[in-house]
N, C-alpha and C positions, 0 to 999 in steps of 0.2 A: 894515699892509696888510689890507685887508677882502677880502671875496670877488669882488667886483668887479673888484677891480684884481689878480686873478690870472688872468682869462682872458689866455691869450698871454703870458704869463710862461714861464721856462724855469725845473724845478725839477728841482737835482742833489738825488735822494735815493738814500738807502741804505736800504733798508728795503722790500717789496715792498707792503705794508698800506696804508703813506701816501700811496706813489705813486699806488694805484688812488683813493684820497678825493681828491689832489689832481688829478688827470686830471679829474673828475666836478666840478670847479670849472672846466675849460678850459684847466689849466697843459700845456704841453708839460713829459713828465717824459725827462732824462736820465739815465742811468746807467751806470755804470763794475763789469764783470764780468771775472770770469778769461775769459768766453769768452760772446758774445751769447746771449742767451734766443732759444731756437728760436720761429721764426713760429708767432703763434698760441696762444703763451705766452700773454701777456699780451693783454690789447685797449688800444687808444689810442695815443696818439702818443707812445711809448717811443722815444729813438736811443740808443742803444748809443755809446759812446766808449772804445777800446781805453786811455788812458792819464787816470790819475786828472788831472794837466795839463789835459788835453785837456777833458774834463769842468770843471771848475772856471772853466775860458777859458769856456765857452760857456752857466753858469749866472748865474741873475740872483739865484733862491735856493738857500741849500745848507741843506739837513736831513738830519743825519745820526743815523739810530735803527738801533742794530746793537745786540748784545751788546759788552763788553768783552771782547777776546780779544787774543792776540798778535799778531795780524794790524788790527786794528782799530787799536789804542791805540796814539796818536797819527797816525791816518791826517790828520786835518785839525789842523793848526798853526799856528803866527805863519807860517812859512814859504809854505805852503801858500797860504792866504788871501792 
């Protein structure tokens, strides 16, 4: 996928860095929080999605840049996917 073909895309990211580069290409970005980024957080068309599920239903791509941590490791799986 070139830059073209991600305006209007929806991109599940984890990572707050990528999300702003990919917003600046025209992706709708999604994301999965213990609890929404207050208004004004962020700029751009961020939605919020209470359940990792729910998020993953509703992306076309998934980039997942976090730390390894107990909480992370194995968040996205065969299962998942």
């Amino acid at each position: 996928m070139d830059a073209r073909e991600c305006a209007g895309q929806i991109a599940m990211v984890v990572g707050g860095e990528i999300a702003r580069m990919l917003a600046a290409l025209g992706m709708r970005i999604a994301y999965h929080n213990s609890r929404p980024v207050p208004e004004g957080t962020i700029a751009g068309d961020f939605a919020y999605h209470p359940t990792l599920a729910g998020l993953l239903g509703a992306s076309d791509v998934v980039i997942l840049a976090c730390p390894a941590t107990p909480q992370t490791i194995g968040m996205i799986n065969r299962e998942t996917l």
